[in-house]
N, C-alpha and C positions, 0 to 999 in steps of 0.2 A: 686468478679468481674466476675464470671461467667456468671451472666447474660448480665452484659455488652460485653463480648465477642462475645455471641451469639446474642445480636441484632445488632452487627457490621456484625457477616457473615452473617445476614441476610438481610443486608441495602445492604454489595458487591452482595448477589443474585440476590436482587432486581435488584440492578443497573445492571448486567450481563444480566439481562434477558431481561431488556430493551434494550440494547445494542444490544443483540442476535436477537431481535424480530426488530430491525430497519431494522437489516441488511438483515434478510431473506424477510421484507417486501420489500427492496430496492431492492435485487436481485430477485425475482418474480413479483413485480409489477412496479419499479421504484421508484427516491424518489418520487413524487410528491405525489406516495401512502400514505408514513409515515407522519402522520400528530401526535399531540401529542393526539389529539381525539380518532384516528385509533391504536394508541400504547394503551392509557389507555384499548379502549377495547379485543385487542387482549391480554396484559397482566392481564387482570379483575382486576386493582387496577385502582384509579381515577387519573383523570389529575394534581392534586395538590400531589400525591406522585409522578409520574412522574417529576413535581418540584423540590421537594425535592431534586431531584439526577441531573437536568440537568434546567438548567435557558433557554433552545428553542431548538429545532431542529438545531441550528448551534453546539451545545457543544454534541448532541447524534451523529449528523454525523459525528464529529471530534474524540470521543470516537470510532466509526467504522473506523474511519481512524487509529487511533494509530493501533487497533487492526491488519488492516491491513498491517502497516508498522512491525509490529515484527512477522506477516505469510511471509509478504515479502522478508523482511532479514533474515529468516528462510531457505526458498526457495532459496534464494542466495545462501549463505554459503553451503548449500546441495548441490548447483549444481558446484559450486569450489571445493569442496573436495575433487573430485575422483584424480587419477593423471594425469600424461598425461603433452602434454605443455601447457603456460600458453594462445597461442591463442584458444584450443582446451575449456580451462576452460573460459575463455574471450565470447568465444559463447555458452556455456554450460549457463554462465548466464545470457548470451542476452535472449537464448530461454527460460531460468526461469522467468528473470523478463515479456516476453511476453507473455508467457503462464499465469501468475496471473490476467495480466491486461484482457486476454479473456476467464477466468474461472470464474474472480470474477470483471464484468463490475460495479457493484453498488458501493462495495467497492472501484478502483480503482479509480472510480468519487467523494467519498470524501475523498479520497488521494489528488487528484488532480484538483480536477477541482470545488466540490462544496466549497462556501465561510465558512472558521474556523477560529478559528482565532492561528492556527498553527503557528508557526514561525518557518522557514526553516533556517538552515545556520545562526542562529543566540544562542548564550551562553543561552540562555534558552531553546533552543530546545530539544524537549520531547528526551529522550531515546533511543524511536521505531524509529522515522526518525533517528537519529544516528545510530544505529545497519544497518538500511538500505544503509545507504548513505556508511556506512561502506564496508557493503559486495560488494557494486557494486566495489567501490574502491579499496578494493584488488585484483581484480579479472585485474582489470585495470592495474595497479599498475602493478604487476606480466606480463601483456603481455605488459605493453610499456615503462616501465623502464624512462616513461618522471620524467622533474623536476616536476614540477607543478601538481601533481597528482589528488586535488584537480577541479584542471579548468579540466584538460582529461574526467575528472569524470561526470564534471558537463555537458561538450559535448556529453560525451558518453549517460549520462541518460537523456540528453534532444533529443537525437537522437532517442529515445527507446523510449520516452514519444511518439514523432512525430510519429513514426512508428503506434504505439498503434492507437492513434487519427484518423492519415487520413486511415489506415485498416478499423477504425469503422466507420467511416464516408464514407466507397466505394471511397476517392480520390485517393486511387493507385489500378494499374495493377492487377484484380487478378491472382492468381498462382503464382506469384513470389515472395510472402515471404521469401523461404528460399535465393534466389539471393539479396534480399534487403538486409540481416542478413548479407551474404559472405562479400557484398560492406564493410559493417559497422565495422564486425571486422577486415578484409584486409587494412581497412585506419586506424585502430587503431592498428596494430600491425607492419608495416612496418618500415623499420631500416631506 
């Protein structure tokens, strides 16, 4: 079975490389770049092995998403770790989960915003969103001691989604990011 082994790591290469190459196309050009045309020939394999591993561009951008949700919750979990209180950690991973979404604008739009067919918050949900949704949640958790930690959670990272969006889109104030961030964990950590 050897050799079956080795055309397995070689089909995850493949697939990896695909993957690899959406994203760096998405992040220097945009999606509208990554085409499956544009992928075959930036990886020099034809558009029908690019099949093989992904039935459209909705299932490569959604591969770039998981990816992204377990750099994410990576990120997370790094930034809760140190000590300190929990509203000091609370903003530790505000500033992480904001800092990915403006390091990594391509990926963070098929996290969120390009169509997958992901399912969020639901018993099949991949992994990587788990591990994510995770980290934001204990960091939560730990500075506001609510019942419901769950919905906190889902305010708090819809708050941080907003935040992301109208920054990138120039609808808020410039310079006052770090006062926006204050407001956000201030009403999330109050007794």
């Amino acid at each position: 079975m050897p050799s079956d082994d080795r055309r397995e790591r070689e089909r995850a290469a493949r697939r990896q490389l695909i993957v690899t190459t959406a994203r760096a196309l998405a992040e220097a050009e945009g999606w509208d770049a990554v085409t499956t045309r544009r992928l075959s020939t930036e990886i020099e394999y034809s558009q029908p092995v690019l099949y093989k591993h992904f039935s459209g561009m909705e299932q490569i951008a959604a591969a770039v998403a998981l990816d992204g949700f377990g750099e994410l919750a990576d990120s997370l979990r790094a930034a809760n770790s140190a000590s300190g209180p929990a509203a000091d950690a609370l903003r530790r991973v505000a500033r992480a989960y904001l800092d990915f979404a403006g390091e990594h604008p391509a990926v963070y739009d098929a996290m969120f915003l390009r169509a997958t067919a992901l399912g969020f918050a639901a018993d099949d949900a991949a992994p990587q969103l788990e591990a994510a949704f995770a980290a934001l949640s204990e960091a939560v958790q730990a500075a506001t001691g609510g019942p419901d930690v769950d919905s906190l959670t889902e305010v708090f990272w819809a708050a941080l989604h907003g935040l992301v969006i109208l920054t990138r889109t120039n609808r808020l104030r410039a310079g006052h990011d770090a006062a926006r961030l204050d407001v956000l964990v201030e009403h999330f950590t109050r007794d």
